[in-house]
Every structure is written in structure tokens, then in C-alpha cells.
C-alpha positions in Angstrom: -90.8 -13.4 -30.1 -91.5 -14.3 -33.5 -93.1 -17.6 -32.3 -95.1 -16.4 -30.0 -96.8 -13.7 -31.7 -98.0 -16.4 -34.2 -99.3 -18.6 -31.4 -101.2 -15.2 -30.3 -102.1 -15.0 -33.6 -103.7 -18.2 -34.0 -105.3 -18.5 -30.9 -107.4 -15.1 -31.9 -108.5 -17.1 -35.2 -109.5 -19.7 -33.2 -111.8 -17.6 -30.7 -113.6 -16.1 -33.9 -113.7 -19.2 -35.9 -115.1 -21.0 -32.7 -117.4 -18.3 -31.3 -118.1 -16.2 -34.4 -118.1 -18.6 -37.5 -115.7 -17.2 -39.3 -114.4 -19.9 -42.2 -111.1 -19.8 -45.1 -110.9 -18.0 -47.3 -110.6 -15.1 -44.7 -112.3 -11.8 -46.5 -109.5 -8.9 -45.6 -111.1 -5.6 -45.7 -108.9 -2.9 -45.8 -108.9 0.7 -46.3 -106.6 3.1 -47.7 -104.4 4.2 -44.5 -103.5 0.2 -44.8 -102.6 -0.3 -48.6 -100.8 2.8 -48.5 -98.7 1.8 -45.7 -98.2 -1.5 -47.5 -96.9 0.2 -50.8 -94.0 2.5 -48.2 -93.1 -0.6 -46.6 -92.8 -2.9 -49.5 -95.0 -5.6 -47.7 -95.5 -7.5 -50.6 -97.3 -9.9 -51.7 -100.4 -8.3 -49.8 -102.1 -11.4 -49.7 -99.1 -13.7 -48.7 -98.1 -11.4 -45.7 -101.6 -11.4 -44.7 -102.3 -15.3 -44.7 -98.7 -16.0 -43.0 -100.3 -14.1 -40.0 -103.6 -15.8 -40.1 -102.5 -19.0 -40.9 -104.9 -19.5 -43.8 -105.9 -18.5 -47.1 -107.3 -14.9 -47.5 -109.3 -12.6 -50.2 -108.5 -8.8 -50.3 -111.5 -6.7 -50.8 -112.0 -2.9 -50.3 -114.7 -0.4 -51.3 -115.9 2.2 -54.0 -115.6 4.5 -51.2 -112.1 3.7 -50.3 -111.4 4.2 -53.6 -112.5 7.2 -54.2 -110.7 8.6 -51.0 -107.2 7.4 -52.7 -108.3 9.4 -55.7 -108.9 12.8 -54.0 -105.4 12.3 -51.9 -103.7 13.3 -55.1 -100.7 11.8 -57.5 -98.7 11.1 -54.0 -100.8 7.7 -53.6 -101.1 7.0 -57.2 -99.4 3.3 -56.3 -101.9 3.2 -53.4 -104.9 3.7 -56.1 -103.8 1.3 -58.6 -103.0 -1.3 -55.4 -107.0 -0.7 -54.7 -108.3 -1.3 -57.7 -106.6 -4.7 -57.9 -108.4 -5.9 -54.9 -111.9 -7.2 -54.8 -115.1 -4.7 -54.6 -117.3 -4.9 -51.6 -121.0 -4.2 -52.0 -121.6 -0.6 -50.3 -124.4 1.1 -52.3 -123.8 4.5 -52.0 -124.5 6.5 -54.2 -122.9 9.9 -52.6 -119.5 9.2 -51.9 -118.3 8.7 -48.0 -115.3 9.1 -46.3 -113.9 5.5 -46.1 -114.3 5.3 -42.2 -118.3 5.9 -42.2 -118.2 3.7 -45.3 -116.8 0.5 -43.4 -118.9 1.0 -40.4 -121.7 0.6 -42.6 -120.7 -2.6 -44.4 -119.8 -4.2 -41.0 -123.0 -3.1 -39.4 -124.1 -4.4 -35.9 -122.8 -8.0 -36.2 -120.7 -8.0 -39.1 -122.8 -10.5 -40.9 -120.3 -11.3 -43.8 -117.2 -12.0 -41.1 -115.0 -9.4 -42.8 -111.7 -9.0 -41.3 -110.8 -5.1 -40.7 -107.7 -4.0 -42.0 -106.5 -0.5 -41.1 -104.0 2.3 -39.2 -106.7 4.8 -37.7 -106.3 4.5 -34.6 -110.1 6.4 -33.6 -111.6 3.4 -36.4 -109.7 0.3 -34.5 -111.1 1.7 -31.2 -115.0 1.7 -32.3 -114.7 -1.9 -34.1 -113.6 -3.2 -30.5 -117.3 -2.4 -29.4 -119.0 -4.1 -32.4 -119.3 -8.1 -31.8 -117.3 -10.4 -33.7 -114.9 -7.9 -35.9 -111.0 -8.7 -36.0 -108.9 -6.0 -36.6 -105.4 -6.0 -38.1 -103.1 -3.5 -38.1 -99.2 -2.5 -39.1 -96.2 -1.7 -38.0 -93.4 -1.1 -40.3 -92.0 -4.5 -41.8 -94.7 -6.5 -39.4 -98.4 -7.7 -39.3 -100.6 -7.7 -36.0 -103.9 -8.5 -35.2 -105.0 -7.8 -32.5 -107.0 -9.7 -29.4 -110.2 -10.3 -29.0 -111.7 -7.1 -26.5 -113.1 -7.8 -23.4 -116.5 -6.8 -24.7 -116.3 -9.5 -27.5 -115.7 -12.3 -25.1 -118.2 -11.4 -22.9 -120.9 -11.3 -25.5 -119.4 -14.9 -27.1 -119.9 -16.1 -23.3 -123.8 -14.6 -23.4 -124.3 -15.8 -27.0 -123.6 -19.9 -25.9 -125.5 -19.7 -22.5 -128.6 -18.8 -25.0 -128.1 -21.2 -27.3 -127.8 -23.9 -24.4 -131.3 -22.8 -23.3 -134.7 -22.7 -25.0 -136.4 -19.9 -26.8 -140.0 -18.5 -26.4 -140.6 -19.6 -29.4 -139.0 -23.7 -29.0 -141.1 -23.4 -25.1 -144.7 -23.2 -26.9 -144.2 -25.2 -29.7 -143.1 -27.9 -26.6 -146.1 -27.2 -25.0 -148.2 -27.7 -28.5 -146.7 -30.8 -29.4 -147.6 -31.9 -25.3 -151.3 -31.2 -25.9 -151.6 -32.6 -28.9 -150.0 -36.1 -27.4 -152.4 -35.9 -24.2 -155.9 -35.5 -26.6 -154.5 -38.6 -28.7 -154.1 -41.0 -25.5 -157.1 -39.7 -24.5 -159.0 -40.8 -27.6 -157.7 -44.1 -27.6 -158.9 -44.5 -24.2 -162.0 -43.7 -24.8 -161.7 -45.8 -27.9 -160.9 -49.0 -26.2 -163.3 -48.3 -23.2 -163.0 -48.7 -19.7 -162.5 -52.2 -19.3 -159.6 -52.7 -21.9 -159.8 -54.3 -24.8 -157.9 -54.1 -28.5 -159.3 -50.5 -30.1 -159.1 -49.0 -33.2 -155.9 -47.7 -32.3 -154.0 -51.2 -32.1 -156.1 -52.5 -34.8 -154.5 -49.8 -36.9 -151.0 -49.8 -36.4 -151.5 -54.4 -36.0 -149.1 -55.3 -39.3 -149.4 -58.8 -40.8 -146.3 -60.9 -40.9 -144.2 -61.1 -43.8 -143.9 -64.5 -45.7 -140.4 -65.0 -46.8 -140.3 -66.3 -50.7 -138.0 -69.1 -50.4 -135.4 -69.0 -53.2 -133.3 -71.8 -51.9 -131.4 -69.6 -49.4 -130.3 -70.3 -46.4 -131.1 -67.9 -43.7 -128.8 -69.8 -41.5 -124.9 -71.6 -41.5 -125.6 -75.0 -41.5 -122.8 -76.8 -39.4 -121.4 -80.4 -39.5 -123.1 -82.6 -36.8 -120.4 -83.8 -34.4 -120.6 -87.6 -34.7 -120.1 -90.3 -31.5 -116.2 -91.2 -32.1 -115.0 -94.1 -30.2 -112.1 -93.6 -27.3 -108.5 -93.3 -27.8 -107.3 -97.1 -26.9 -104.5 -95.8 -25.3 -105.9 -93.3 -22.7 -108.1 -96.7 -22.1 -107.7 -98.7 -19.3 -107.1 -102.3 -19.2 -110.1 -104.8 -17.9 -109.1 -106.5 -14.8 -109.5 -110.0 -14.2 -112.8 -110.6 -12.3 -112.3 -112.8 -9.3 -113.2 -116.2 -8.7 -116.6 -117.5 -7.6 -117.9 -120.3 -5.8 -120.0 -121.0 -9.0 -116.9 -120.7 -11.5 -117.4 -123.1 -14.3 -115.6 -126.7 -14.1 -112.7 -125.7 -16.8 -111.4 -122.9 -15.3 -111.3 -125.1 -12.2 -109.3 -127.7 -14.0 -107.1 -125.4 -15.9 -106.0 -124.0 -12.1 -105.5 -127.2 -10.9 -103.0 -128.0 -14.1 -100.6 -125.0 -12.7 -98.2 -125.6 -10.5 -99.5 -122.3 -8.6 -96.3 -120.3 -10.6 -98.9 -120.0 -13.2 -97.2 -122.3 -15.7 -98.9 -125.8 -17.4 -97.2 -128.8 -16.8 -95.2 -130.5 -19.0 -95.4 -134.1 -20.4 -92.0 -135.5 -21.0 -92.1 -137.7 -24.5 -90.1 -141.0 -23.1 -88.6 -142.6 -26.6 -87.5 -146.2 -26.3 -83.9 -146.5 -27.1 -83.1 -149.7 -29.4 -79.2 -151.0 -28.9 -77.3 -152.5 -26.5 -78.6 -149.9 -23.8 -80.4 -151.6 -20.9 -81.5 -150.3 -18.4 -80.6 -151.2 -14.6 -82.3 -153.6 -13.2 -83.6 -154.7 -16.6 -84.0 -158.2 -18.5 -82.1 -159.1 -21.7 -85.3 -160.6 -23.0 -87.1 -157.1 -22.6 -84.2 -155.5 -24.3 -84.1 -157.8 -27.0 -88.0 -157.6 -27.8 
């Protein structure tokens, strides 16, 4: 249960803080029913309890009013008095002491412009903040801290507020309507301006702006890159040249160098004949050859 009442907890912060504005440090108002009930229970630190149930930082304030109530009560809420005047002062102004009921309705007014959060146990007081816009009330009982969720009234009136501030007031629609006349009666002057034919008028001539002239302090406004230079092909992805065919008007040495081949495609060979000196003869032969 414990986990869920802090997820209900925190999801009422959120529909304030979303639809109402309200901001840490959380300003706790609280009366005297609620920082007596406090001291009985021992609920303390104040402050701690209070910011473990909101989920953020708080500030403790209460009244002059307040106050003044614990005083009159008697020596029975002594501890309640001197709890009181610990916490921070809110701004009332009165100067003839209320009760501390019509003293908080006053300070929250119609719209609770300073986003105070309402701590007190009368019952009849937590049942007329409900009808006020944008006022959180917390409340205790015994050992444990609830606020409680937003009314039905105070969504509706959230819903209301954003639908108005989605649409345009009075006051936005004619000053749209001014600014509209205003931009018709200058269009119409530069028409009449630049005449029925056309033409540059004094308008353009006006707003015309002379270039520029960058002062050149040797820098360059853009990358200079490397020029690619012509490379030469890979000699292996290269082809070889084939050998061009033979003409009817092929030059006379390649002619004779063909004829030299045997048609295997190899030069003939001179054999070297060496005379032999001896005896040797050969058949057939004369002597008198052989012996010259």
C-alpha cells in the first residue's frame, strides 16, 4: 500500500506542477490543528516527513494569526506554540487578530497566487480549499501523511485554463489586425512608388546593399586539393600486341627471312666442314688430293 500511496502522491504534484506552476522548494502552510497533531504523534522532523510525501524539498511557513490562536489555547499546546514560531512567517497584515481559518483563506485568495501548499485537520477548512483553483491540501492521520487529489472542480478549470491559452485573446486579435493594416498601406506605397508600369522604386533602392570586398590576408577561402596527374597503365593488366598479318606489299626482308625457315619457324643451319689432315681419305678419293 505504501508504494502506491507515493505513486498517488506524486502524480498529484505532477497535475499542480504541470497545470498550476507550482516549483521546489514547496511552501507548506500549516495551521495549528496540523503542528499540534504533529507534536502528539511525534512526526518529526516536520519538514523531512513532509518532503518524503511530496517528493521534494519543502519550506514550513505559518501565520501571525495562527500563532496567536496557539497562544489563547492555553499551556496544553505550549509545544505546539514554540513548534510555530520556528517555522517561517507568512505575510497576512492584519492588524486585528483572526481566527486562523479566515486568516488562510485570505492569504490563499482566489487563485492562490504564491502556490502555498495547505496543511491542516479541519475538516469544514479542507472542504472549501477544494473549490478554490490550484490549492493542494495535506492532511494527517496518526503516524501517516496524505495529500489529497486533485477535486473535480480543479481539473475542470486546468482543462478551461489550456483551451484559453491555445486560443487568442481580444487583446492578441486587434493588435493582428493592426499589424495587417499597417503591412497593406506599406505595399500600397511602394506601389504607388514604383508606378504602374514597374520599375526599381525607392523601396528597392533602399534596402539594394553594395557587395562586400573581402581584404585578402593570404587566406584561403577554399581546400586546395592535389591535381590527379595522367599515370601510365599497369603493364601487367596490358595486353600483348599481336602480330599484324602479312601483306601483299610486305617489305623484301621479311620475305627473305620467311623463306630462310623451314616453315617450323627455325633458321637453317650452316654446317662448318673442317678438312681433316692424316691418313683419312675419303672414299672415292685421290692420294694426290690427300696429300696436298
Amino acid at each position: 500500500m505504501k508504494v502506491k500511496k507515493q505513486k498517488r502522491h506524486r502524480r498529484a504534484v505532477r497535475f499542480y506542477a504541470a497545470c498550476y506552476g507550482f516549483r521546489e522548494p514547496y511552501k507548506i502552510l500549516c495551521d495549528g490543528t496540523f503542528v499540534h497533531h504533529l507534536i502528539s504523534n511525534q512526526i518529526t522532523p516536520a519538514d523531512t516527513a513532509i518532503a518524503n510525501t511530496l517528493g521534494g524539498t519543502v519550506k514550513l511557513f505559518t501565520t501571525r494569526c495562527v500563532v496567536e490562536e496557539l497562544k489563547r489555547l492555553g499551556s496544553s499546546y505550549s509545544d505546539s506554540l514554540d513548534a510555530a514560531r520556528s517555522l517561517f512567517t507568512a505575510r497576512c497584515d492584519h492588524v486585528n487578530k483572526k481566527s486562523a481559518v479566515a486568516c488562510i483563506t485570505e492569504v490563499i485568495g482566489e487563485d492562490n497566487p504564491e502556490h502555498f501548499f495547505v496543511s491542516t485537520q479541519d475538516a469544514d477548512l479542507r472542504k472549501n480549499l477544494t473549490k478554490i483553483p490550484g490549492v493542494p491540501v495535506i492532511y494527517a492521520l496518526r503516524n501517516a501523511l496524505f495529500l489529497e487529489r486533485p477535486s473535480t472542480f480543479q481539473q475542470k478549470f486546468a482543462k478551461v485554463a489550456e483551451e484559453q491559452r491555445s486560443h487568442m485573446t481580444d487583446k492578441e486579435y486587434k493588435m493582428l489586425n493592426i499589424q495587417k493594416k499597417r503591412k497593406l498601406a506599406d505595399e500600397e506605397a511602394n506601389v504607388a512608388l514604383n508606378g504602374e508600369e514597374g520599375g526599381t522604386g525607392f523601396s528597392e533602392i533602399k534596402n539594394f546593399k553594395m557587395p562586400v570586398e573581402r581584404k585578402q590576408n593570404n587566406i584561403k577561402d577554399k581546400p586546395q586539393f592535389k591535381r590527379k596527374r595522367i599515370k601510365n597503365p599497369n603493364p601487367l593488366s596490358v595486353k600483348k600486341k599481336k602480330p599484324k598479318p602479312l601483306n601483299a606489299t610486305a617489305p623484301e626482308k621479311q620475305v627473305q627471312e620467311i623463306k630462310k625457315n623451314d616453315g617450323t619457324g627455325r633458321k637453317r643451319r650452316k654446317r662448318k666442314r673442317t678438312r681433316n689432315s692424316g691418313n683419312n681419305t675419303g672414299e672415292g678419293g685421290d692420294l694426290s688430293s690427300a696429300v696436298k
